[in-house]
C-alpha positions as CSV (number, residue, x, y, z in Angstrom):
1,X,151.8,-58.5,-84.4
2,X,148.6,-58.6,-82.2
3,X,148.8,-58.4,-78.5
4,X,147.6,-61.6,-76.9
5,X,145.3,-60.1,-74.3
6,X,146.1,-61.1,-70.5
7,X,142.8,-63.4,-69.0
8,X,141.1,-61.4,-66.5
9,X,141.6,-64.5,-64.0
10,X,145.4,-63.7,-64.7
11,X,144.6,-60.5,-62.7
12,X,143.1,-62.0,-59.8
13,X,145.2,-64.9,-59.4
14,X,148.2,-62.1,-59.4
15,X,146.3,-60.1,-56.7
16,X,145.4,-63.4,-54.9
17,X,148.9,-64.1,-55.0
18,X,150.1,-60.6,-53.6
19,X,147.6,-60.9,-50.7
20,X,148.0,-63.9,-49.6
21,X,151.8,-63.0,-49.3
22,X,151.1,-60.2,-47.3
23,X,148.8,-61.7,-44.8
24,X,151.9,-64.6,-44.5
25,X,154.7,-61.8,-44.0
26,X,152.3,-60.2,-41.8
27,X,151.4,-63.5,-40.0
28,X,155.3,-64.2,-39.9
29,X,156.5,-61.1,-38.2
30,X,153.2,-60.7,-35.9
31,X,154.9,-64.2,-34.7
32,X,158.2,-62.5,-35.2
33,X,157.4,-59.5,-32.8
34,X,155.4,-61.7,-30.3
35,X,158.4,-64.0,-30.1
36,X,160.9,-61.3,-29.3
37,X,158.9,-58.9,-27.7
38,X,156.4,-61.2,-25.7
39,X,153.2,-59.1,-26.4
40,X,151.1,-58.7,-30.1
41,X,151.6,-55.3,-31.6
42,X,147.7,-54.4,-30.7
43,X,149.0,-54.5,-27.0
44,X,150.8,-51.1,-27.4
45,X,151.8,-48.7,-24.7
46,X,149.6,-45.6,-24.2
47,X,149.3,-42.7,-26.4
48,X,149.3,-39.2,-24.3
49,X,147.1,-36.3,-24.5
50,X,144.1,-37.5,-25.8
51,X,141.9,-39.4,-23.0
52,X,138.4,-41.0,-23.4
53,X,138.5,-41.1,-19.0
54,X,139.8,-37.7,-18.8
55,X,138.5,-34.0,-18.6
56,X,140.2,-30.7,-18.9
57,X,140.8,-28.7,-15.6
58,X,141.6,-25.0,-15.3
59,X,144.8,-25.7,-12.7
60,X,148.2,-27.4,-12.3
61,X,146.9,-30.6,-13.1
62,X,145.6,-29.8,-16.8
63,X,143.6,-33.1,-16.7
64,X,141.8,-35.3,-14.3
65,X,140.0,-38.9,-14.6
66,X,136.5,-38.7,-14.9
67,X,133.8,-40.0,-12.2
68,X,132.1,-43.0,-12.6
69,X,133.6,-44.0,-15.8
70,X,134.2,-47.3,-17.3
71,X,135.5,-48.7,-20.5
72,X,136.3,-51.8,-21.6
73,X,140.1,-51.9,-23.3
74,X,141.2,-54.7,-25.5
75,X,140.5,-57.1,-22.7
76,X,141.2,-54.9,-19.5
77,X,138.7,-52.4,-17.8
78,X,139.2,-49.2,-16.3
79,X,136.0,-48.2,-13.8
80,X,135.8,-44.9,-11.6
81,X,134.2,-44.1,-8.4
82,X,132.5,-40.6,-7.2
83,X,135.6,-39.1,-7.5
84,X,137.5,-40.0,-10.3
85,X,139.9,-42.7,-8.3
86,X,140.1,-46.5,-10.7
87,X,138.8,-49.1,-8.0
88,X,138.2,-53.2,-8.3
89,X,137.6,-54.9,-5.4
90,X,139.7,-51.9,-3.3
91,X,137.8,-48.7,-2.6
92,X,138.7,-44.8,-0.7
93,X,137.8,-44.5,2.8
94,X,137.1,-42.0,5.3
95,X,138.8,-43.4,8.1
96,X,142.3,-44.8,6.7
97,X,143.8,-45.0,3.3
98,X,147.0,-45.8,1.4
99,X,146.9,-43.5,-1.3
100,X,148.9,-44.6,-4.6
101,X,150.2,-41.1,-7.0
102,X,151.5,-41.3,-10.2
103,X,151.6,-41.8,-13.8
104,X,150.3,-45.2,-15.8
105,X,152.3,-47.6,-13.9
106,X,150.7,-47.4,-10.1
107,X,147.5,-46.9,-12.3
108,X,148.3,-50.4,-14.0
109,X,147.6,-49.5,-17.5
110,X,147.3,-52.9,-19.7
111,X,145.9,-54.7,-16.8
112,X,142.1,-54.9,-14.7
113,X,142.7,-53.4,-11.5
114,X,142.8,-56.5,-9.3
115,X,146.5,-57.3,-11.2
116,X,147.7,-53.9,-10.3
117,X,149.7,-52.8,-7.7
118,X,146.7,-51.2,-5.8
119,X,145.0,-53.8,-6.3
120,X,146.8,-56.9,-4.9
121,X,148.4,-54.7,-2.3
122,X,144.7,-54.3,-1.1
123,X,144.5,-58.6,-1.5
124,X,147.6,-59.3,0.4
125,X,146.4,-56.5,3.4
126,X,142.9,-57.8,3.6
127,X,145.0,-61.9,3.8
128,X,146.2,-60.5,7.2
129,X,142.9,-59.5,8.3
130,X,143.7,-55.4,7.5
131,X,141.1,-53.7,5.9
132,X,141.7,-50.6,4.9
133,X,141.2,-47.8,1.9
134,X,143.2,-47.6,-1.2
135,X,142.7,-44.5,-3.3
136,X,144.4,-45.4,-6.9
137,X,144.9,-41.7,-7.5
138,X,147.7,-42.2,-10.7
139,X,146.9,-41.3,-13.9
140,X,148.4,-42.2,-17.0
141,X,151.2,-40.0,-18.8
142,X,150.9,-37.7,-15.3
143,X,154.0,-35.8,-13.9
144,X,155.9,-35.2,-10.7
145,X,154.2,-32.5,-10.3
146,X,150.8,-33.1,-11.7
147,X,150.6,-36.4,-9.7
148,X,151.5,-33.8,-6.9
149,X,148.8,-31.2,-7.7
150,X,146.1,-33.8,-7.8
151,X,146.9,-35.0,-4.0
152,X,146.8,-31.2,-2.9
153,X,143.7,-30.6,-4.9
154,X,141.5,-33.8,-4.8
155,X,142.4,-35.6,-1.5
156,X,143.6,-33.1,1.1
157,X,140.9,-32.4,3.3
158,X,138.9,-34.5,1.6
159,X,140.3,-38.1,2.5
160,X,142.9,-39.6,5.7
161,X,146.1,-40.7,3.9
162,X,148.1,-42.1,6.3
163,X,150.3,-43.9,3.5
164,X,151.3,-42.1,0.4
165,X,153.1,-44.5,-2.3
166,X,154.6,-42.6,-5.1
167,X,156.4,-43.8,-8.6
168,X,156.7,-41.3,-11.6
169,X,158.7,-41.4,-14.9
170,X,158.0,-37.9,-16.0
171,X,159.9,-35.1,-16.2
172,X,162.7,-37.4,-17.9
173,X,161.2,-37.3,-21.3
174,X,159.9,-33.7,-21.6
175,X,163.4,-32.6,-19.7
176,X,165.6,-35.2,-22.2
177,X,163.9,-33.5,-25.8
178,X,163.7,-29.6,-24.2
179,X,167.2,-29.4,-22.2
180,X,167.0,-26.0,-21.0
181,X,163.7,-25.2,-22.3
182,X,162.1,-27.5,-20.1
183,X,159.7,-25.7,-17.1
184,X,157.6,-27.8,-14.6
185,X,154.4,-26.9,-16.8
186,X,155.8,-29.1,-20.0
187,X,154.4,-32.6,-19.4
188,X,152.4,-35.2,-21.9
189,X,149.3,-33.2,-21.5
190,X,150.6,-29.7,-22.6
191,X,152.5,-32.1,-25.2
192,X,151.6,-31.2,-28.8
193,X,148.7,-33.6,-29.4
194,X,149.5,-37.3,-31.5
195,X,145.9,-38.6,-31.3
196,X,145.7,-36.9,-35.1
197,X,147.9,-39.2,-36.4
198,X,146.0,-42.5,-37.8
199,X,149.2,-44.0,-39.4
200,X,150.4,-45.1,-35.4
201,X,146.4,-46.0,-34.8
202,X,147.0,-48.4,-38.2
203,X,150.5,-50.0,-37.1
204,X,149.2,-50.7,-33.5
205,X,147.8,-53.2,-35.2
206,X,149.8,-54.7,-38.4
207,X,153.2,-55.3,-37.4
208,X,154.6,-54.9,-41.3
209,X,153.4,-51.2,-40.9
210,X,155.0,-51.5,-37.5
211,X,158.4,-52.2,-39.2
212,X,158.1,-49.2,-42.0
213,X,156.9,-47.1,-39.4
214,X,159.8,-48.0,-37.0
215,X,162.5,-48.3,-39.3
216,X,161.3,-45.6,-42.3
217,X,159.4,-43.0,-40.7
218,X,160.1,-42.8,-37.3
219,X,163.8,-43.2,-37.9
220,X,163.8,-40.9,-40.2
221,X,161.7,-38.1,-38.8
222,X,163.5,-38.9,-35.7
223,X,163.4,-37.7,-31.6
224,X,165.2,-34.6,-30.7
225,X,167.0,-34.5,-27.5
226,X,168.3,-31.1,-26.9
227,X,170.0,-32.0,-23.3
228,X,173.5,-30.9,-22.9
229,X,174.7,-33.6,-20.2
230,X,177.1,-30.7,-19.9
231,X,174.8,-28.0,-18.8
232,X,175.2,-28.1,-15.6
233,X,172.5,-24.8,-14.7
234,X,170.1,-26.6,-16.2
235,X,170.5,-30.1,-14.8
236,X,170.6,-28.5,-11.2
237,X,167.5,-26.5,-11.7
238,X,166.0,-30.3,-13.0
239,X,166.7,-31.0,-9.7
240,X,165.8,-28.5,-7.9
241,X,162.1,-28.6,-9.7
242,X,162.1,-32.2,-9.1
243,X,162.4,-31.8,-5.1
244,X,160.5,-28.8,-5.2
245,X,157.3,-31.0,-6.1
246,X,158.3,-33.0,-3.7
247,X,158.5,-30.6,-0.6
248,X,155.2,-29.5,-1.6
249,X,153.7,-32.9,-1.2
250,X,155.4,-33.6,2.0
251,X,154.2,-30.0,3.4
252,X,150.4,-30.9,2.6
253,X,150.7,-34.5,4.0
254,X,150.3,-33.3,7.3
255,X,148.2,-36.6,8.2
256,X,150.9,-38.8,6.9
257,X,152.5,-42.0,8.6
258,X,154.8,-43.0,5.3
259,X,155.5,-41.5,2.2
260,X,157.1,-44.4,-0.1
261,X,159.2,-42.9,-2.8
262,X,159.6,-45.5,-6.0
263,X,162.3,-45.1,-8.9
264,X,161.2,-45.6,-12.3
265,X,162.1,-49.1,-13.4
266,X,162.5,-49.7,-16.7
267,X,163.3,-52.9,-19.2
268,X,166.8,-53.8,-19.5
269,X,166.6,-54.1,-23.3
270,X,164.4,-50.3,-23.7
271,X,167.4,-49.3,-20.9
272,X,170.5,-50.7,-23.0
273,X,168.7,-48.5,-26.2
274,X,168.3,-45.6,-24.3
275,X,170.7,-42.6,-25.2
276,X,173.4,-41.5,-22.4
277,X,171.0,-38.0,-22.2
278,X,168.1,-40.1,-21.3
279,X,169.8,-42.6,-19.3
280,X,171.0,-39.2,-17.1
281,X,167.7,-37.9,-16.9
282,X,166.6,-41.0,-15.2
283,X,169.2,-41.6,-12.9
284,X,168.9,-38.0,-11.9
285,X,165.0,-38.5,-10.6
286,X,165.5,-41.9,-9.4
287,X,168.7,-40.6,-6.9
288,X,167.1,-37.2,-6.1
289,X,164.1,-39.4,-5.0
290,X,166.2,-41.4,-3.1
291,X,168.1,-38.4,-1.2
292,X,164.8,-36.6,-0.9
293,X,163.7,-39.5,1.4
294,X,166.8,-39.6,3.3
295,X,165.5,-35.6,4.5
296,X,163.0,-37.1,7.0
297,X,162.0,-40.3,8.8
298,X,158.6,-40.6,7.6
299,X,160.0,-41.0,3.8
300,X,161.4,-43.8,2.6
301,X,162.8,-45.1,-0.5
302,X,161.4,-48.4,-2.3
303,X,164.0,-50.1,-4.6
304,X,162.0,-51.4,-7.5
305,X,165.1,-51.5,-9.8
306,X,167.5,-54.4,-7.8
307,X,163.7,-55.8,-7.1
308,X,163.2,-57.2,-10.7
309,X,166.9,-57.4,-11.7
310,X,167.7,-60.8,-12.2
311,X,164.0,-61.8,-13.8
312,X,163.3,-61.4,-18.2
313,X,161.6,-58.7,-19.1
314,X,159.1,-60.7,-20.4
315,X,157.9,-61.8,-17.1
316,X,158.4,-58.1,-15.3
317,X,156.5,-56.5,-18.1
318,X,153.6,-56.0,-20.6
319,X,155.6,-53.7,-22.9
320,X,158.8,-51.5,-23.8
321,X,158.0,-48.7,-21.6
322,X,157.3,-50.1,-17.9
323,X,154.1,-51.3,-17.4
324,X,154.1,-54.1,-14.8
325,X,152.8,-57.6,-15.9
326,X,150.2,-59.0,-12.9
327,X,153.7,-61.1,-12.1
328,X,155.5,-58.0,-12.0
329,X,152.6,-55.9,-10.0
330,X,152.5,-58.6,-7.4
331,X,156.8,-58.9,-7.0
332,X,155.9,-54.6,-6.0
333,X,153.0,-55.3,-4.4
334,X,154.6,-57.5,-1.8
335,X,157.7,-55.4,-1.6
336,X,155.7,-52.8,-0.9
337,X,153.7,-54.5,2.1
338,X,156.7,-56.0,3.6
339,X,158.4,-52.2,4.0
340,X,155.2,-51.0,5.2
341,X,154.8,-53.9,7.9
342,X,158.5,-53.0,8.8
343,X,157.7,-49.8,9.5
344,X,155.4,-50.5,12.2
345,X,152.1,-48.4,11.2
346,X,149.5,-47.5,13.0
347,X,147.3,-48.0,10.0
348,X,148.4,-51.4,10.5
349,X,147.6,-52.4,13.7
């Protein structure tokens, strides 16, 4: 018996068919993820190492933003001065400054620096009629000890800063996968490189490949955390490294009215999925913060965490990690202001 050949139009409307039910799954979990996670997949957090605004140094800090830079990111800009600092409206001085050190989150990754914490700390100042210089020195996927490195190497003696604000996530994820392999060199930089891999470029912006990812590949290949919460040897030299950086900022920051230390403050849901080894590593930096700025009255501690407690996530932040939303930046922002005004600075007056 013959074989009744199959139209061609047969074939396309069966391809038709199968894309047009991929663009509505895609369509429906896009809505899906947007729903639940209050962002669109293409609004991802950063991926480390590989920097369009940074260069290589030959010191502690590995990497550094480049001068006079400026990009335009999905809807948010990044812009340099001279000197490698991000600035809006809020610029260095060479008179006064409050200088801001960290990773992405004083930086305000996701967000145009005027709805960063910088930036509308700088708004609500200039308000009361206070003008002075705000260095944004953070940068993305930094250290503890890098963000320290870059104060000692690019504003000592090179800028006033009468007010140094401080907020860091890292060591805890280098310290949570290595354990007792970890050193104070290991950070995002030194990381082994991810910028190679174009499947997470792809699913930043289709959320079904964001669900095989998740759920298929990342699952499966998984993230090793070789902490013991046991080993205490190693936990105590965490510490120990921890305040180390610290001490070396203080010592350097001989022209310093305030140092504001800042825990990291993450989402409740990314907090309630963390593992205990994680969750350790984290409270570790965030209470050796806070007893490092019980060693001296110039230092004080900035709760962040009891700050945005009892608001959603959604409002607080732009993604899973712990970038601030402008809402967010400006709850810190004026928290930040009201501990400097009660703290009576000169700087202020």
């Amino acid at each position: 018996m013959a074989r009744i050949p199959i139209p061609r139009k047969t074939y396309f409307f069966v391809l038709l068919i199968f894309f047009v039910s991929i663009l509505i799954i895609e369509l429906g979990l896009q809505t899906i993820y947007y729903a639940s996670r209050g962002r669109p997949t293409w609004s991802a957090s950063e991926v480390f190492n590989y920097r369009d605004f940074t260069y290589l140094t030959n010191d502690e800090r590995y990497v550094s933003i480049k001068p006079n830079f400026m990009t335009d990111r999905n809807g948010w800009k990044i812009l340099t001065d001279n000197y490698g600092f991000r600035i809006g409206k809020q610029k260095p001085s060479q008179i006064s400054n409050i200088v801001f050190l960290g990773d992405s989150v004083p930086f305000g990754w996701g967000v145009d620096s005027e709805d960063s914490v910088p930036g509308i700390l700088h708004e609500i100042l200039l308000n009361k009629g206070i003008d002075v210089g705000i260095i944004n020195a953070a940068v993305p996927a930094y250290s503890l000890d890098q963000s320290v490195q870059r104060y000692q190497k690019e504003i000592v003696n090179k800028f006033p800063s009468n007010v140094i604000i401080l907020q860091i996530y890292d060591p805890v994820n280098q310290f949570t996968m290595l354990g007792r392999e970890w050193n104070v060199s290991i950070n995002w930089t030194t990381w082994p490189g991810r910028h190679s891999d174009y499947t997470r470029n792809i699913c930043g912006y289709s959320s079904l490949c964001y669900v095989f990812r998740r759920y298929f590949g990342e699952r499966k290949e998984g993230v090793t955390e070789l902490l013991d919460i046991d080993d205490k040897i190693t936990i105590s030299n965490y510490k120990t490294s921890i305040k180390k950086s610290l001490n070396n900022m203080h010592l350097t920051a001989v022209d310093t009215e305030k140092i504001l230390l800042l825990p990291v403050t993450i989402p409740k849901k990314s907090w309630s999925e963390m593992s205990k080894e994680r969750k350790m590593a984290v409270r570790i930096l965030n209470s050796t913060l806070e007893e490092y700025a019980h060693s001296s009255d110039n230092i004080l501690y900035v709760d962040t965490i009891s700050l945005f407690r009892d608001y959603d996530d959604k409002k607080i932040f732009i993604d899973e990690c712990c970038h601030l939303s402008p809402f967010g930046a400006e709850l810190q922002a004026k928290l930040i202001a009201k501990e400097l005004f009660n703290s009576n600075l000169k700087i202020l007056q």
